[in-house]
C-alpha positions in Angstrom: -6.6 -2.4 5.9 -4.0 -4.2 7.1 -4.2 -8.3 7.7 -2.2 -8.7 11.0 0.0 -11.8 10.2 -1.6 -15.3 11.7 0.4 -16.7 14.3 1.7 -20.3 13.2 2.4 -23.0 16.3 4.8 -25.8 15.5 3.9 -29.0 17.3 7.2 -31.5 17.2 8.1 -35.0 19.4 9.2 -38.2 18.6 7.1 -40.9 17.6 4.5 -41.9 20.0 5.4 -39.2 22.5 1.7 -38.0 22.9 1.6 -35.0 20.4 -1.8 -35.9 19.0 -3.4 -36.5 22.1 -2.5 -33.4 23.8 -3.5 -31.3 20.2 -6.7 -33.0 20.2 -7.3 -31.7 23.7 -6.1 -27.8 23.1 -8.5 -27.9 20.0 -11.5 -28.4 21.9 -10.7 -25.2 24.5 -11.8 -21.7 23.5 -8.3 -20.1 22.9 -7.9 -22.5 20.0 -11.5 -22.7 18.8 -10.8 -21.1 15.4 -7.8 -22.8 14.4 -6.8 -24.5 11.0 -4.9 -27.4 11.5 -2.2 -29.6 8.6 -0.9 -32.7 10.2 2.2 -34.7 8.2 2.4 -38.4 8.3 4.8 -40.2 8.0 3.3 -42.9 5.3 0.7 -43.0 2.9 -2.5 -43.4 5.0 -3.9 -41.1 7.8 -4.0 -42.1 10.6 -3.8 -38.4 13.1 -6.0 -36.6 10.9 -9.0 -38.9 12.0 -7.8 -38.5 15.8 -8.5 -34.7 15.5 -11.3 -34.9 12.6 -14.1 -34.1 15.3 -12.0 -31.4 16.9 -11.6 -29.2 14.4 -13.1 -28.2 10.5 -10.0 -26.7 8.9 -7.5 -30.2 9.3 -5.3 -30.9 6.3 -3.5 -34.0 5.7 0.1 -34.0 4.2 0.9 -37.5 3.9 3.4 -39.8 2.7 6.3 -37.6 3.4 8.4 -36.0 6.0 8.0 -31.9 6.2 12.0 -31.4 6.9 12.9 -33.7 3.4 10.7 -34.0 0.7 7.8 -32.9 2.0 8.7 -29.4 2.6 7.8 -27.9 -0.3 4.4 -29.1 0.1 4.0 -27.6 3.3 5.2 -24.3 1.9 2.2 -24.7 -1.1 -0.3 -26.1 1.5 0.4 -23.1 3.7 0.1 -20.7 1.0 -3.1 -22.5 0.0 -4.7 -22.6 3.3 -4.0 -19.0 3.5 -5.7 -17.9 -0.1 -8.6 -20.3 1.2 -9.3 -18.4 4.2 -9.1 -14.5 2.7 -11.5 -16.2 -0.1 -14.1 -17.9 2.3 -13.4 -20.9 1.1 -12.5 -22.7 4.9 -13.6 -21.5 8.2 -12.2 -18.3 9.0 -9.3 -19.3 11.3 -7.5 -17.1 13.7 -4.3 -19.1 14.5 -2.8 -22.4 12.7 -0.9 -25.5 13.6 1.6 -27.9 12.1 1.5 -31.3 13.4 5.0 -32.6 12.1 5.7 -36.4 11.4 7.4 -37.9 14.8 11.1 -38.3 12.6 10.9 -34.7 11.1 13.8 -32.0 11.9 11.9 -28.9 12.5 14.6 -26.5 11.8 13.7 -26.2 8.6 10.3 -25.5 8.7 11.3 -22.6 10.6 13.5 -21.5 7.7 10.7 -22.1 5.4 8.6 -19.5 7.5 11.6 -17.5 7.5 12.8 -17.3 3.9 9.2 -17.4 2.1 8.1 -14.4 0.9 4.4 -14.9 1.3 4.8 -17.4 4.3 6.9 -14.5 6.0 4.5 -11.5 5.7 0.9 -13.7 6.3 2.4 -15.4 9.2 4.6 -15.3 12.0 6.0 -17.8 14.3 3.8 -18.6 17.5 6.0 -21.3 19.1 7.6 -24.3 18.9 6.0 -27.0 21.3 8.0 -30.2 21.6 6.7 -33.2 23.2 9.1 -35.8 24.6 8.1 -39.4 26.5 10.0 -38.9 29.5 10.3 -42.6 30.3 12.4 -43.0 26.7 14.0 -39.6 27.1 18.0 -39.8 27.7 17.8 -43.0 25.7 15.7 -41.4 23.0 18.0 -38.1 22.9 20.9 -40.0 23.0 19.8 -42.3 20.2 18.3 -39.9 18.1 19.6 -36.8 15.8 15.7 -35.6 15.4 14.8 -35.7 18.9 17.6 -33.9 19.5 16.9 -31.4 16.8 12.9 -31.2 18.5 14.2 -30.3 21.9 16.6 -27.9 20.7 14.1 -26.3 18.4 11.4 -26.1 20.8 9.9 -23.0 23.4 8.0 -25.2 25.0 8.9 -29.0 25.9 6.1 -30.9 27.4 6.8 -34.0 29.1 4.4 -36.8 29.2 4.7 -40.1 30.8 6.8 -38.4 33.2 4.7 -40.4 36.2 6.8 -43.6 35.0 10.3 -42.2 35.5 12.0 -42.1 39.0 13.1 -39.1 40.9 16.9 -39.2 40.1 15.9 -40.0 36.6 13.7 -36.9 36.2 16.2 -34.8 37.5 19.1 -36.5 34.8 16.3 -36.2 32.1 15.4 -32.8 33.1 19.6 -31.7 33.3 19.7 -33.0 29.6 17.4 -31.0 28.7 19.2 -27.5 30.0 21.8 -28.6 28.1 19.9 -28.9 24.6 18.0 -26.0 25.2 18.4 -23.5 28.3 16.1 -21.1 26.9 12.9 -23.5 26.6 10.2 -23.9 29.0 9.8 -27.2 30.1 6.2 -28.9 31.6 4.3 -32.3 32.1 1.2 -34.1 31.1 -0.2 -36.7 32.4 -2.9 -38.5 30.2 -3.2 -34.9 28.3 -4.1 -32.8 31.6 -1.8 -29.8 29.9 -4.3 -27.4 28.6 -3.9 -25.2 25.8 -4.2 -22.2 28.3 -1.3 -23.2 30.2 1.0 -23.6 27.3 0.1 -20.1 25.9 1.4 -18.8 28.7 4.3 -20.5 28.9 4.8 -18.7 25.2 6.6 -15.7 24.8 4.5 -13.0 23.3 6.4 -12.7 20.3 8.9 -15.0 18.6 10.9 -14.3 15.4 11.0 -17.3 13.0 14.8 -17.6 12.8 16.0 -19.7 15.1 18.2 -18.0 17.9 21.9 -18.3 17.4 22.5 -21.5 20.1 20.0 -23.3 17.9 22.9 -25.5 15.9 21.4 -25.3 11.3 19.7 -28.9 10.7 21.9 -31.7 9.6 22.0 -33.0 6.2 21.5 -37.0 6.0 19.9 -40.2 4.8 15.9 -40.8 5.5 15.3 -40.5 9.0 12.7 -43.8 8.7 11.1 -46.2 6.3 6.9 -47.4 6.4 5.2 -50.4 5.0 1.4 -50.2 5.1 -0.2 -53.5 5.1 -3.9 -53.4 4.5 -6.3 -56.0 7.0 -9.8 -55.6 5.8 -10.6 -59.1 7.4 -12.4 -58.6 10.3 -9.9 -60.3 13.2 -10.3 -61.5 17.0 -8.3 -59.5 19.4 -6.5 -62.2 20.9 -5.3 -63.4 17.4 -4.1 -59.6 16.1 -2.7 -58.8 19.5 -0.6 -62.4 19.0 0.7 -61.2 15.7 1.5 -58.7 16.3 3.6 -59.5 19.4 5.8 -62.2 17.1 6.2 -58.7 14.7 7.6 -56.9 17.9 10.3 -60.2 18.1 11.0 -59.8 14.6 11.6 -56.3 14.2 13.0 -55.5 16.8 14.6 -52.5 18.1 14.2 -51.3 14.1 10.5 -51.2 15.2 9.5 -47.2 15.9 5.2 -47.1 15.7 2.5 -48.9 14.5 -0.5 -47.5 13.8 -4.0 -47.8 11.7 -7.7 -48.6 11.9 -8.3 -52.3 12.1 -11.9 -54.1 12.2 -11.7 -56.3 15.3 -14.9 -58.7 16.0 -16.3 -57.4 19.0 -15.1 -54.1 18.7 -15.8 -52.8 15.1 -14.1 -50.4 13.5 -11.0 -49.7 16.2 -8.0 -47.9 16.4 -4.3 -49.4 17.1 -0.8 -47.9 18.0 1.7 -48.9 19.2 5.4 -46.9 20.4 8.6 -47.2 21.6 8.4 -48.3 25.3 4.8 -49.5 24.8 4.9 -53.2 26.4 1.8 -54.1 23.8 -0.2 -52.1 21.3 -3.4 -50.2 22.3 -6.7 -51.1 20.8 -9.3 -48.2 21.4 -12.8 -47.3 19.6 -12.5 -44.3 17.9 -14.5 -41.4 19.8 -16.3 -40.7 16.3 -17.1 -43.2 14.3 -16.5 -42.4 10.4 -18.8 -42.0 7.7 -17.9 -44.5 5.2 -16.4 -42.3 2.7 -14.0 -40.5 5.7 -12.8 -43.9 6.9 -9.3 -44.5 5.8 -8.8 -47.4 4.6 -8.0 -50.6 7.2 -5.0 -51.5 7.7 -1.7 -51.1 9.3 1.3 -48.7 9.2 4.8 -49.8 10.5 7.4 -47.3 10.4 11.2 -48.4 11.2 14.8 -47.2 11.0 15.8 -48.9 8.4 14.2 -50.7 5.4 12.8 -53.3 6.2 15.1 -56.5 6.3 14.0 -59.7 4.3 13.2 -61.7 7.4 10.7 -58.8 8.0 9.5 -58.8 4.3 9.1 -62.2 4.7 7.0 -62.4 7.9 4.7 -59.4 6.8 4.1 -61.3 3.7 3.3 -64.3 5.5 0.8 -62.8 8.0 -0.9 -61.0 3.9 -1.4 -64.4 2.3 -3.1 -65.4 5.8 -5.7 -63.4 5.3 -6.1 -63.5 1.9 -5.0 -59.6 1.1 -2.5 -57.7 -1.2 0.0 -55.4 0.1 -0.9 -51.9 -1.1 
């Protein structure tokens, strides 16, 4: 018999450009029901995996390194994994899978990865590439930025999100920009993850090869694309007083500053998510939608990702804020 080969869908945007919200979404719809899903993170804890945990059995976690550097040959041996899982019943039988890539990942060459492998290239084929791009950041962002670039160029599909904070003549410059990087991809919107899985498939062409077409320009060789810090905060903390700190971190990083993101416990909350992006006036505080067991719950604590490493004024500060309340950086 012969094992038609299981489509693979990249998802790819910057950091904080809605990615994880939307897949959390298109898991929960029938035409994704049965897929198996590895999400890379940039840093050491998890922090998407538990966003998606309830959506979906098959979710793997490839932490601590971007999938276009140093983490790509851990994709290709978690792919190939995932793969000899499924033919021996050892995960859900899934019918179609998803990357997740870190928001500072180039995806070019996890295309060539699908391309060049010999196991990766006859057990699956390319689906799409679905980029997702903050509109209210995006000439800034593409101007800024060789990986956004690199996502938009990559991508079939570019979905737009926060699109209902940009202005008309903006839109239109944003949406020009686009054509530019990449006339052949489909661009759409979402507005607090209203695009469904449904509408992206069919925004998909049929059939894809997993070489990049020719206009694609080959992924660019350089230093780290960004640095992370975790800091863990198991001290249960008021809002007001995190919220503070964490606006004098804003001052002190900077434009350096990229995402924050973790689980903290907050005193009238509990156990509650944070995040924060580029463009985001203050960081989010939301209860997770499941809570987790005990032994699922990554540990609490906070993830800052930057440009650059981190400077000593910033050292300094986060070591500060530590001794505070009485915990050891990890």
């Amino acid at each position: 018999m012969v094992t038609r080969p299981i489509p693979v869908y990249l998802l790819t945007g910057y950091l904080g450009s809605g990615k994880t919200s939307l897949l959390n979404r298109w898991l929960q719809e029938p035409v994704w029901a049965q897929a198996a899903v590895v999400i890379n993170e940039f840093g050491q804890v998890g922090f998407d995996q538990q966003v998606i945990s309830g959506a979906v059995q098959s979710a793997q976690l490839l932490g601590g390194a971007c999938v276009c550097c140093e983490g790509l040959p851990a994709l290709s041996q978690m792919l190939a994994d995932v793969f000899w899982a499924r033919l021996h019943r050892q995960v859900p039988r899934f019918e179609q899978l998803i990357i997740e890539t870190t928001g500072v990942a180039d995806p070019f060459p996890v295309l060539e990865a699908l391309r060049s492998d010999d196991l990766l290239s006859q057990r699956y084929r390319l689906g799409g590439v679905i980029t997702t791009l903050n509109a209210s950041l995006g000439l800034d962002l593409l101007a800024a930025s060789r990986d956004a670039q690199a996502q938009v160029q990559a991508a079939h599909v570019v979905v737009l999100t926060k699109m209902d904070l940009v202005a008309d003549h903006a839109q239109s410059a944003l949406l020009q920009r686009l054509r530019q990087l990449n006339p052949q991809a489909a661009c759409a919107t979402s507005h607090h993850a209203n695009f469904s899985a449904q509408q992206l498939l069919a925004l998909l062409p049929s059939e894809l090869s997993v070489h990049p077409p020719s206009v694609y320009p080959s992924p660019v060789q350089g230093p780290p694309h960004a640095h992370s810090v975790f800091i863990p905060m198991q001290q249960a903390l008021e809002a007001p007083r995190l919220l503070a700190w964490l606006a004098l971190g804003l001052a002190q990083f900077g434009p350096d500053l990229l995402r924050i993101k973790g689980h903290v416990h907050v005193t009238d909350r509990g156990y509650t998510a944070l995040q924060w992006s580029l463009g985001d006036s203050q960081p989010e505080l939301s209860i997770p939608a499941q809570q987790p067991r005990r032994s699922d719950a990554p540990p609490a604590g906070l993830t800052f990702i930057t440009r650059a490493p981190l400077s000593a004024a910033c050292q300094a500060w986060l070591a500060q804020w530590a001794t505070a309340l009485q915990v050891h950086r990890a």
